[in-house]
C-alpha positions as CSV (number, residue, x, y, z in Angstrom):
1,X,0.0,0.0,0.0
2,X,3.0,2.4,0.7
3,X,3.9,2.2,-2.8
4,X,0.9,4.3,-4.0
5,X,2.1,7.0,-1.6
6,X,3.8,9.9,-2.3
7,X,4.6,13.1,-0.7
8,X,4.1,16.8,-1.5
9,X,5.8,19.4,-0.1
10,X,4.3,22.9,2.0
11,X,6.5,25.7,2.4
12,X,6.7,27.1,5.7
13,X,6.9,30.9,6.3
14,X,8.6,33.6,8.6
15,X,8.5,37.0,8.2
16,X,7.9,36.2,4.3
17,X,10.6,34.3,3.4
18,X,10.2,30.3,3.4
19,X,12.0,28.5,6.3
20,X,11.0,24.9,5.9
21,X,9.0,22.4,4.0
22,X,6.6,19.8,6.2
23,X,5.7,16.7,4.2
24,X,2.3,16.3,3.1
25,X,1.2,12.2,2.6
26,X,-0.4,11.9,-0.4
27,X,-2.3,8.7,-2.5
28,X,-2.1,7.9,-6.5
29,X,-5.3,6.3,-5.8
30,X,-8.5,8.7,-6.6
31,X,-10.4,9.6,-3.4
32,X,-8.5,8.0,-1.2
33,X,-8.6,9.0,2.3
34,X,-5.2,9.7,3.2
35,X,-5.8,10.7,7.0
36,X,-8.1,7.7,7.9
37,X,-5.7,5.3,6.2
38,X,-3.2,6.3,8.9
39,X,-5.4,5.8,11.6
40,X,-6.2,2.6,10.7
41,X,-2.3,1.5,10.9
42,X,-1.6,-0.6,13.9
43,X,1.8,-0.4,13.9
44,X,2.4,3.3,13.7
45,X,5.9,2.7,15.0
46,X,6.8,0.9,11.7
47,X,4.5,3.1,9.2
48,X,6.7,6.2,10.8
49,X,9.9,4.7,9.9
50,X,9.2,3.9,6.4
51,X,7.4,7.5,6.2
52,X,11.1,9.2,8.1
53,X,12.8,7.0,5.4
54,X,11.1,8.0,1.8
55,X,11.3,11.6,3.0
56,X,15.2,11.8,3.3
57,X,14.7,9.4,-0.1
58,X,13.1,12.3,-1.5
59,X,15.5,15.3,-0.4
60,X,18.8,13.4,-0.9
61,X,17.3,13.9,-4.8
62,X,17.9,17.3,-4.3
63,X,21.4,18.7,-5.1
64,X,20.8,21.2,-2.1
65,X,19.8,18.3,0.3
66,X,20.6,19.0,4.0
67,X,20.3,22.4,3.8
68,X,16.2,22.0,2.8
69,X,14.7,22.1,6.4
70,X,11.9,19.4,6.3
71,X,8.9,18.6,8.9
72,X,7.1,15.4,9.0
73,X,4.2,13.6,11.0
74,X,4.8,10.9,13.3
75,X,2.6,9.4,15.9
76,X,3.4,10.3,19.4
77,X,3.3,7.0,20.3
78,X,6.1,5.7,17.9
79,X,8.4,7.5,20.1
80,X,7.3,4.7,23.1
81,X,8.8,1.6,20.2
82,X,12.5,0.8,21.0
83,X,12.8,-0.4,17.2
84,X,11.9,3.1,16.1
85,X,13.9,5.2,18.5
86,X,17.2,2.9,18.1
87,X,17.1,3.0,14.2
88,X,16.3,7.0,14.6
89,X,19.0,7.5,16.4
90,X,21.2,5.6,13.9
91,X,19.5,7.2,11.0
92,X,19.9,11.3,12.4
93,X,23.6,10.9,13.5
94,X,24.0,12.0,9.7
95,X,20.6,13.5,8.7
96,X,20.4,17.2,9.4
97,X,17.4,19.5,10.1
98,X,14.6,17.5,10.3
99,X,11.6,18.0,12.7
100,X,8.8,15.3,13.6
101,X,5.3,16.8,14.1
102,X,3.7,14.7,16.9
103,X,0.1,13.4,16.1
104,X,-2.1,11.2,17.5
105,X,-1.8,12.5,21.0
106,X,-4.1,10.3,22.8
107,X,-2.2,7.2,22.0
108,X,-0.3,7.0,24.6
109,X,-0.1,9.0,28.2
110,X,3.5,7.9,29.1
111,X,4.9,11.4,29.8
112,X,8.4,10.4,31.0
113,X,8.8,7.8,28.3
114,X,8.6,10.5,25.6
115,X,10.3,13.5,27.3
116,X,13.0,10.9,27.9
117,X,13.0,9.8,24.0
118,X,12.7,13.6,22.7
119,X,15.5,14.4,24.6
120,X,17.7,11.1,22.9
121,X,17.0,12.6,19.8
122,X,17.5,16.4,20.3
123,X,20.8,15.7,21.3
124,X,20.8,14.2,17.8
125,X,19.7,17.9,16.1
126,X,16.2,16.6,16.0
127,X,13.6,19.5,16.4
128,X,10.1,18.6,17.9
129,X,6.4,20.1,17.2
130,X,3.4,19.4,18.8
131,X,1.4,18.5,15.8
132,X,-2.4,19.4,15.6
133,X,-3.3,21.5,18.5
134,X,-6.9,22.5,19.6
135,X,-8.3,19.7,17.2
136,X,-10.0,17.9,20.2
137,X,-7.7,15.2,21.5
138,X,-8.1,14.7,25.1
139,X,-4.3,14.7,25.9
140,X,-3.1,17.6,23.8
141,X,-3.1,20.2,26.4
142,X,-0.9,17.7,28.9
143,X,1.7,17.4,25.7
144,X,2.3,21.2,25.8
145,X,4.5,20.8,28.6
146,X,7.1,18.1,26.6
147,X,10.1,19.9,25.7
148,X,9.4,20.6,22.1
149,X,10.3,22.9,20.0
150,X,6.9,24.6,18.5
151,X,3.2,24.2,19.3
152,X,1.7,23.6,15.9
153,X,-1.8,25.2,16.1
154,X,-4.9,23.3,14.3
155,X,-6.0,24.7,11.0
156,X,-10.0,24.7,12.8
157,X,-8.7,27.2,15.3
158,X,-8.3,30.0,12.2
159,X,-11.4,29.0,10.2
160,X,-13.4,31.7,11.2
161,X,-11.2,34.0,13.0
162,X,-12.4,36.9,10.7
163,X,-15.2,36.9,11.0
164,X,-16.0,35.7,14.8
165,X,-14.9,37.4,17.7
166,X,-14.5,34.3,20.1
167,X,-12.8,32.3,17.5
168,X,-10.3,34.7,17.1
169,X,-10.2,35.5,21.2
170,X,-9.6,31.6,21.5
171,X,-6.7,31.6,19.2
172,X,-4.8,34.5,20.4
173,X,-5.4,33.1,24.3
174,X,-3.5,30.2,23.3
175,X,-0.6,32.1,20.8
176,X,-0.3,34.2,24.1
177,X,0.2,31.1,26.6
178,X,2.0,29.2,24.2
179,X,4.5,32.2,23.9
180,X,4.2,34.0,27.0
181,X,4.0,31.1,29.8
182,X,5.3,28.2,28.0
183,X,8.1,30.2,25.8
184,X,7.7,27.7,22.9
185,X,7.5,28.9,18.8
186,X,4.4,29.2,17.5
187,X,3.2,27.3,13.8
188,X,0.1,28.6,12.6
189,X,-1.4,26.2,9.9
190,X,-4.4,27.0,7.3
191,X,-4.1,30.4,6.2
192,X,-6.1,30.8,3.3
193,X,-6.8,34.5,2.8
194,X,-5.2,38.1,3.6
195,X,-8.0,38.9,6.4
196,X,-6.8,35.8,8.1
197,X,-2.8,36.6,7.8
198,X,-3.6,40.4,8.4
199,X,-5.3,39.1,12.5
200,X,-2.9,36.6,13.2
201,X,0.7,38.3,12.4
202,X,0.0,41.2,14.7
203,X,0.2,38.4,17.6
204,X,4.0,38.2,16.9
205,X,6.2,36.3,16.1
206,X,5.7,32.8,14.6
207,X,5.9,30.8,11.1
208,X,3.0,30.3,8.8
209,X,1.8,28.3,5.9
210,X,-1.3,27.5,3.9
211,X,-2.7,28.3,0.3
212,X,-3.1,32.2,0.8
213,X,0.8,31.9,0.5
214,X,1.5,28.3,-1.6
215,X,-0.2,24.8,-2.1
216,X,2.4,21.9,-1.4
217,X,4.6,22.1,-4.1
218,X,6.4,18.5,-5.6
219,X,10.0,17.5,-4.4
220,X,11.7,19.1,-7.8
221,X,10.2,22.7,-7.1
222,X,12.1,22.9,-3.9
223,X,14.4,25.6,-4.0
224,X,17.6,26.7,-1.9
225,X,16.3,28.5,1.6
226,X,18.3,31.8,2.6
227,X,19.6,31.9,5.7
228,X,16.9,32.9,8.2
229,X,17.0,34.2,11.4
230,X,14.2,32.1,13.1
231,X,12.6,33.1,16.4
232,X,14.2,30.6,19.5
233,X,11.9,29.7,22.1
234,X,13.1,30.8,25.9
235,X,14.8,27.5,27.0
236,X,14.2,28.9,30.1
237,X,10.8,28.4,31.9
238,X,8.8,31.9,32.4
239,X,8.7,32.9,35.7
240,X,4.8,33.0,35.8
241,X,4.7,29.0,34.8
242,X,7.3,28.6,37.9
243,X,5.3,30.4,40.3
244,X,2.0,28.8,39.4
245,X,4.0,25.4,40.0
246,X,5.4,26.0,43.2
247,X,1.4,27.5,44.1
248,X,0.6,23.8,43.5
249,X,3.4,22.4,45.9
250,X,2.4,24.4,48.4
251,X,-1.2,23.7,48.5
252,X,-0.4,20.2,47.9
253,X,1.5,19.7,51.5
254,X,0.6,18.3,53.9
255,X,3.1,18.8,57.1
256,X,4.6,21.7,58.2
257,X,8.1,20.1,57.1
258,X,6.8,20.2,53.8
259,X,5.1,23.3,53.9
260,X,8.2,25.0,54.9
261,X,10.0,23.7,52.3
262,X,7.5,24.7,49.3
263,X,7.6,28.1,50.7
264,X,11.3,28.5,50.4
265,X,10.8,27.2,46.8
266,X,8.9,30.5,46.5
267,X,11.3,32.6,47.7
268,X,13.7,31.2,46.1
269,X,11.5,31.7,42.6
270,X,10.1,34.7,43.5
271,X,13.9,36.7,44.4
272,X,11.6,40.0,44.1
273,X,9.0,39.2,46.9
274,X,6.0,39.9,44.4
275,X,4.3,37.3,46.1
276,X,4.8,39.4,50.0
277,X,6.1,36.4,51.6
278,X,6.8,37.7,55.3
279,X,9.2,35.6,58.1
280,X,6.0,34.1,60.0
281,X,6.9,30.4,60.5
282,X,5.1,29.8,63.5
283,X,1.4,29.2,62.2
284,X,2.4,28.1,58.5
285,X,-1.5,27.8,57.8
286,X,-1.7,30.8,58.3
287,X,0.9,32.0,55.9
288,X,-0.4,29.5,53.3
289,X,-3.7,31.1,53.3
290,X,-2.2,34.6,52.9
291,X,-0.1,33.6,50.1
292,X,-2.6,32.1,48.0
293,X,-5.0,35.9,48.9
294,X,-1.7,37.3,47.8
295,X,-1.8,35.3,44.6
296,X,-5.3,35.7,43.6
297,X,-5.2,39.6,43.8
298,X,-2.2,39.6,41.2
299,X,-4.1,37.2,39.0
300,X,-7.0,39.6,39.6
301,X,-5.3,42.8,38.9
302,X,-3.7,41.3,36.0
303,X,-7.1,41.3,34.1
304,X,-8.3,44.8,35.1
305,X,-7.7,48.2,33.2
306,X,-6.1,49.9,36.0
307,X,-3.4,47.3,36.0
308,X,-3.0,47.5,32.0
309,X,-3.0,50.9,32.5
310,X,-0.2,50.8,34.5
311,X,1.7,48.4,32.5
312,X,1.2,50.3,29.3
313,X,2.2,53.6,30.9
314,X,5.6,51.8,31.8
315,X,6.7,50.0,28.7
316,X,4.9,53.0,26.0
317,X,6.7,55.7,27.9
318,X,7.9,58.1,25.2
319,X,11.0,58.4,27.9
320,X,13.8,55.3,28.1
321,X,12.4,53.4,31.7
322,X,14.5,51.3,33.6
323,X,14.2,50.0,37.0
324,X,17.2,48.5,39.0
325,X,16.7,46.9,42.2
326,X,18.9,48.5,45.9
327,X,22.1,46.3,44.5
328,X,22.4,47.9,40.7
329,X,20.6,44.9,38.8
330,X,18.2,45.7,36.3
331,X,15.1,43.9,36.4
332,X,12.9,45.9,33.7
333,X,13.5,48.0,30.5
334,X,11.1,49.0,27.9
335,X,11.8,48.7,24.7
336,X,12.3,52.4,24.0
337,X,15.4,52.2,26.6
338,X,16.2,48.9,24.5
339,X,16.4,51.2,21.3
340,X,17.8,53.7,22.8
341,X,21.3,52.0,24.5
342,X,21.3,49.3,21.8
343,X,20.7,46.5,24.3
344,X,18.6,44.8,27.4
345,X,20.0,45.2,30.5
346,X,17.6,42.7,31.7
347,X,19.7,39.8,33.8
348,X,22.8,41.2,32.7
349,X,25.6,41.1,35.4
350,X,26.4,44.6,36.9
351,X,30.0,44.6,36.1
352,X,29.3,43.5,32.1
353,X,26.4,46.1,31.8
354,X,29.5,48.8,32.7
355,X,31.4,47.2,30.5
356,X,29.3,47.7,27.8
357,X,27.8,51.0,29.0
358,X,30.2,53.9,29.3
359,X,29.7,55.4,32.9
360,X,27.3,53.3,33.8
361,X,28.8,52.8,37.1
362,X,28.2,56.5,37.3
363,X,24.4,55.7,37.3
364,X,24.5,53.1,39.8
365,X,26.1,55.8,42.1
366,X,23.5,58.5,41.7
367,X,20.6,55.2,42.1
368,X,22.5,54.5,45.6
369,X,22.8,58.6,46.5
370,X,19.2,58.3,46.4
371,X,18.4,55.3,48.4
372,X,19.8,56.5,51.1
373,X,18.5,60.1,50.9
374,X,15.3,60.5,52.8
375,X,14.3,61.9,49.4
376,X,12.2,59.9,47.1
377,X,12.9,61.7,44.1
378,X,16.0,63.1,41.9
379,X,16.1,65.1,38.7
380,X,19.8,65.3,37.0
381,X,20.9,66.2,33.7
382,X,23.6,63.6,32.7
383,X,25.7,62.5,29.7
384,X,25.3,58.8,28.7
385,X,26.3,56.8,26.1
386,X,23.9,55.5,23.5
387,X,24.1,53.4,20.3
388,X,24.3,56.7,18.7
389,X,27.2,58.4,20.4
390,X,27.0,60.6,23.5
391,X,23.9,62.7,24.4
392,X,22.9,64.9,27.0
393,X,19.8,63.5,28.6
394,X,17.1,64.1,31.2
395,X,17.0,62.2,34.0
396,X,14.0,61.2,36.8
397,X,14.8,58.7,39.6
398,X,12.2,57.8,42.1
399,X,12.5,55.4,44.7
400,X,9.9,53.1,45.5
401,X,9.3,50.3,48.5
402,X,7.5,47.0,48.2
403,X,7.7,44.8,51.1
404,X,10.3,46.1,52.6
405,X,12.4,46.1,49.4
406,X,13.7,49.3,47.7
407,X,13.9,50.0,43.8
408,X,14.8,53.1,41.7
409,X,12.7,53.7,38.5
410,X,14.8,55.8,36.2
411,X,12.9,57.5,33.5
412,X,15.4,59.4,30.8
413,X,14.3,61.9,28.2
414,X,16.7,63.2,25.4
415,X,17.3,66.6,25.1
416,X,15.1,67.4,22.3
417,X,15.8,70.6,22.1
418,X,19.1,69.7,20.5
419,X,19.3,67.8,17.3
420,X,22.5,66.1,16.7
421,X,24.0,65.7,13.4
422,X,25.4,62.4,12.1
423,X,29.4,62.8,11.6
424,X,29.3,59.9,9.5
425,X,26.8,60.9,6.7
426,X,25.8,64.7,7.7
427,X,22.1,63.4,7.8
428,X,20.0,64.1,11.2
429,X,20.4,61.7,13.7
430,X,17.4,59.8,15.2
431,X,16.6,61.9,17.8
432,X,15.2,64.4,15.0
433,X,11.9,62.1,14.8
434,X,10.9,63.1,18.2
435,X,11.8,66.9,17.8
436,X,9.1,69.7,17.5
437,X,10.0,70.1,14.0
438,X,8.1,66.8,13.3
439,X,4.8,69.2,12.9
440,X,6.5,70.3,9.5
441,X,6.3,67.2,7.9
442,X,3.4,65.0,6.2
443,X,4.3,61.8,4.7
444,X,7.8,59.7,5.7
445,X,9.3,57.3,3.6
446,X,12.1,54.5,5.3
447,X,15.0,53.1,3.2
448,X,17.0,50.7,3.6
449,X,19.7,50.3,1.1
450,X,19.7,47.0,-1.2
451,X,23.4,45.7,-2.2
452,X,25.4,47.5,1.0
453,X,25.6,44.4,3.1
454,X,27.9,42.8,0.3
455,X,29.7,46.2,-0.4
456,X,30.5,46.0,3.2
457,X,31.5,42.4,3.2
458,X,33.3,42.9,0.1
459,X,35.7,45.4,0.4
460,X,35.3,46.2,4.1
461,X,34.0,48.6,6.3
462,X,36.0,52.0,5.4
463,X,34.7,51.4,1.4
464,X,31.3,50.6,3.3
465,X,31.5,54.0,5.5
466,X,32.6,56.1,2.2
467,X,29.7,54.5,0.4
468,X,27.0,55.8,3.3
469,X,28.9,58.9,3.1
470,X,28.5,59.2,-1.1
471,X,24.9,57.8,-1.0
472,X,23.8,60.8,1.5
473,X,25.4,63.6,0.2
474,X,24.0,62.7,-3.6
475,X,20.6,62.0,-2.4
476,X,20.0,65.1,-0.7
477,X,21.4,66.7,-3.2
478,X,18.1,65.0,-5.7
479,X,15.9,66.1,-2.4
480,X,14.4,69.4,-1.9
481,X,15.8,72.1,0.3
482,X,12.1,71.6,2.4
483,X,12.9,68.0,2.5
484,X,14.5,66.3,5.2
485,X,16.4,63.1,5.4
486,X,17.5,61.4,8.7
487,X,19.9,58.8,9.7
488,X,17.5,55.9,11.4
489,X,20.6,53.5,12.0
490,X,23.1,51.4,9.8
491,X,21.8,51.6,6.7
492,X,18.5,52.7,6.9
493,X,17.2,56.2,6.3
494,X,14.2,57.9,6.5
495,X,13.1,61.2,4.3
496,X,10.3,63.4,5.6
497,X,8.6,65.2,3.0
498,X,5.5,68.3,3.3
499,X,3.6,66.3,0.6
500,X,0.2,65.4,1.0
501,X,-0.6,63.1,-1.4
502,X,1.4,59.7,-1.4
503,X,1.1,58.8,-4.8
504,X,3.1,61.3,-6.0
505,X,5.7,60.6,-3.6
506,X,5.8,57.2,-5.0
507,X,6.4,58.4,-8.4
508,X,9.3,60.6,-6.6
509,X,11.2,58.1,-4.8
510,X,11.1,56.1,-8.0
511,X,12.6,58.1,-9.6
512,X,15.2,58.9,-6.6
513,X,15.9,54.9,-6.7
514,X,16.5,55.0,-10.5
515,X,19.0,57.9,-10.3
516,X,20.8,56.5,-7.4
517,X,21.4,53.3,-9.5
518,X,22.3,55.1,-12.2
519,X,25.1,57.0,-10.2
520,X,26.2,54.0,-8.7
521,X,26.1,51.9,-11.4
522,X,28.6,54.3,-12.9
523,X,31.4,53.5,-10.2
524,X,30.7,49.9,-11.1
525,X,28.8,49.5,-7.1
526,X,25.4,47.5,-7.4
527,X,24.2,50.2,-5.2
528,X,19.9,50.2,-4.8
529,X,17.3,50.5,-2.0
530,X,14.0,49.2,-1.0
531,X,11.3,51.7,0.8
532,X,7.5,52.2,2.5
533,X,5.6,55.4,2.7
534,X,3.6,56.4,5.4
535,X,1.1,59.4,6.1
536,X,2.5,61.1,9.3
537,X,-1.3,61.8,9.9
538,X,-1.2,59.4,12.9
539,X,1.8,60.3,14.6
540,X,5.6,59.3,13.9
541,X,5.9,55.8,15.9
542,X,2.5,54.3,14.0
543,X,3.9,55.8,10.4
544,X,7.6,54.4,10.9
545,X,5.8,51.0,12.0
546,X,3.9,51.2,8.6
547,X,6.2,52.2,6.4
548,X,8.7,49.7,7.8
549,X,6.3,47.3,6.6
550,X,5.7,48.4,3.7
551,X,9.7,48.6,3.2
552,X,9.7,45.0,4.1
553,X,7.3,43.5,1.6
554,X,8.7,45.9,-1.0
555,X,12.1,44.3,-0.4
556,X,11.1,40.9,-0.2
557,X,8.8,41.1,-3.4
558,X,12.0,42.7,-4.8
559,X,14.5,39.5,-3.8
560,X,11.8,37.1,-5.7
């Protein structure tokens, strides 16, 4: 019967470039039921192998081979069979980048037996999915907890996500668990139209597939895959996960010997004291009780708008927040202090954040002037080092308790007043998009320039500095004196214009991409960019998030 199989192949997405294939069984026979012929095999163990065999069959026909990624279905329970998991283990010493999708989840309920066999293989490069998620297997939602690599989410979860509010709710409650608690990749199967792709990528990030982008394709239309930079789930397990874990212990004991001891598993989880433990071990009840109050109210407060509120005030401060605990050690920054020092301080030893931060140490001596004033407040002006050079900031300490334990939230605000001039390229630096002269502008457009990276690679980075230098100064030069062009970082620019209509801008920056070309082409550099344009109707942050975008599908539809 195998012989009238054969196998098709779906290209996986992320961020719009293929990543992977998975397999696809498929019959010769007309109207053959493909999915109820494998359920019907009893011996899944030996079906799998065969399946694991004509696959690598197929790609060794390729001249590319290992470096196609491939996924494939295989029963969960196959991984139980010691046949299957000692000629696996043979057969992935040499074959590369491979993943097995795990169906059939209520086969089996031997937890340890497969962690212990995904593990065997993973040391082997093996990369794991939880196949078919949220199709109505009983066991699924115990699986999610195996250490694999990506939950695969069931194509029923998206079927009617555009047009029905809960459908949609349901999926993005499990994308965010999946991501947020679990710290797995997501795979979102059965996209079939834009509406569907436009809900589900402003989740995050995750790989796709399905017809909206391309039907399974045969073995000889597989192309080479570029180098991706794939998302990598958080081998470490999210704090939240821990703490509800160690919740269950403690409610779970019995004697105060192991009450004590699921309490210091708390404390030793929760290093900040979110949870309020407090020193009473004389009537551990007692603190058991309070601790689960204690717990519920976060849970609570988690859900209502004054605790969003709070949250979103934080991490869309227009300033650069951090906030460093009474020893130096950062335990939160928001992603507009991320952007603005060119890295997360989050976790990062003391004495390597001031090695990477010039007078950083400097800041750690003002945060400790403070907690130990009888002040709760400091305003300084200081000089730090960002990724864009030196600038003279703003800064707002305030020192906050919570049980008994003392932070510093450090708010800093660039001095807007003063817009600092690239050296490299003579274009405006960053801090320009958050100046007052913003008001002037109407539509902005972001380049990034096609052909650099190899320049650069080429002939190094001095012939890579004097070709940022040449590419500003003539393209300014094609830009009206009203015009504005600004340095965003490396080699992406963005121009503000007073236009109002975007079309016409279009037609202008075609042009602009044509001449630059041109002007390169002439010094024999292959020299080009790809851009977006976006009205600056709705402030800057929501027209550079656009336009990036816009840049991005541009540039991709530009590589194909």
């Amino acid at each position: 019967m195998t012989d009238e199989l054969y196998f098709k192949y779906q290209p996986r997405y992320y961020h719009g470039e293929i990543s992977s294939y998975e397999a696809l069984l498929r019959s010769h026979i007309d109207n053959f039921n493909v999915e109820a012929f494998v359920y019907s095999i009893k011996c899944s163990a030996s079906f799998d192998l065969n399946i694991i065999l004509k696959v690598l069959q197929d790609r060794k026909s390729l001249h590319i081979c290992d470096d196609v990624s491939i996924s494939l279905n295989i029963s969960i329970a196959s991984l139980l069979d010691e046949k299957f998991m000692h000629q696996c283990l043979e057969i992935f010493e040499d074959e590369k980048n491979i993943t097995l999708e795990l169906t059939n989840h209520d086969q089996t309920d031997d937890f340890n037996g497969l962690q212990k066999s995904i593990l065997l293989l993973k040391n082997k490069g093996v990369k794991f999915a939880l196949d078919d998620y949220g199709k109505g297997y009983l066991n699924t939602d115990n699986f999610l907890y195996l250490d694999v690599d990506y939950i695969k989410l069931d194509r029923k979860l998206i079927r009617n996500i555009n047009t029905n509010y809960i459908t949609y709710s349901v999926l993005k409650a499990k994308y965010d668990h999946i991501i947020n608690v679990l710290g797995k990749v997501v795979i979102i199967e059965g996209i079939e139209t834009f509406e569907q792709f436009n809900l589900v990528k402003e989740f995050g990030d995750m790989y796709y597939q399905g017809f909206y982008f391309s039907k399974p394709i045969a073995i000889t239309e597989i192309r080479q895959i570029n180098t991706i930079d794939l998302p990598k789930a958080d081998v470490k397990k999210q704090f939240s996960l821990k703490l509800d874990e160690a919740i269950f212990d403690l409610n779970r004991s019995q004697n105060p010997q192991n009450i004590q001891q699921a309490i210091d598993n708390i404390k030793e989880i929760d290093k900040y004291n979110i949870i309020g433990l407090t020193p009473n071990i004389f009537d551990l009840h007692s603190e058991r009780q309070r601790i689960n109050q204690n717990y519920r109210e976060i849970i609570k407060n988690k859900t209502r708008s004054h605790f969003l509120l709070a949250a979103s005030l934080v991490c869309g401060s227009d300033g650069a927040v951090v906030i460093r605990d009474k020893d130096g050690n950062v335990i939160f920054n928001n992603q507009h202090f991320i952007d603005y020092i060119g890295l997360d301080l989050v976790d990062m030893p003391i004495d390597e954040a001031c090695e990477k931060v010039t007078d950083y140490r400097t800041c750690l001596n003002i945060d400790n002037e403070l907690l130990l004033s009888d002040s709760c407040f400091m305003m300084s002006d200081e000089v730090i080092e960002t990724k864009n050079g030196s600038e003279l900031v703003h800064t707002y300490r305030q020192k906050v308790s919570h049980f008994d334990q003392n932070f510093i939230i450090c708010s800093v605000y660039e001095a807007v007043d003063t817009i600092i001039v690239d050296e490299l390229t003579t274009c405006y630096q960053k801090n320009y998009l958050s100046s007052n002269y913003m008001s002037q502008h109407k539509i902005l457009v972001f380049i990034d320039l096609d052909g650099f990276k190899e320049i650069n690679d080429r002939f190094g980075h001095y012939i890579g500095d004097e070709v940022l230098r040449d590419f500003s100064v003539t393209i300014k030069e094609m830009l009206r004196d009203e015009d504005v062009i600004v340095r965003f970082g490396g080699d992406e620019f963005v121009i503000l214009l007073n236009s109002h209509v975007i079309k016409n801008v279009h037609q202008r920056i075609e042009q602009l991409r044509q001449k630059i070309e041109g002007y390169f082409g002439e010094k024999e550099r292959l020299l080009s960019f790809s851009y977006g344009v976006a009205s600056l109707q709705d402030g800057v942050e929501l027209a550079l998030k656009k336009a990036d975008i816009a840049m991005y599908k541009e540039k991709s539809q530009r590589k194909r």
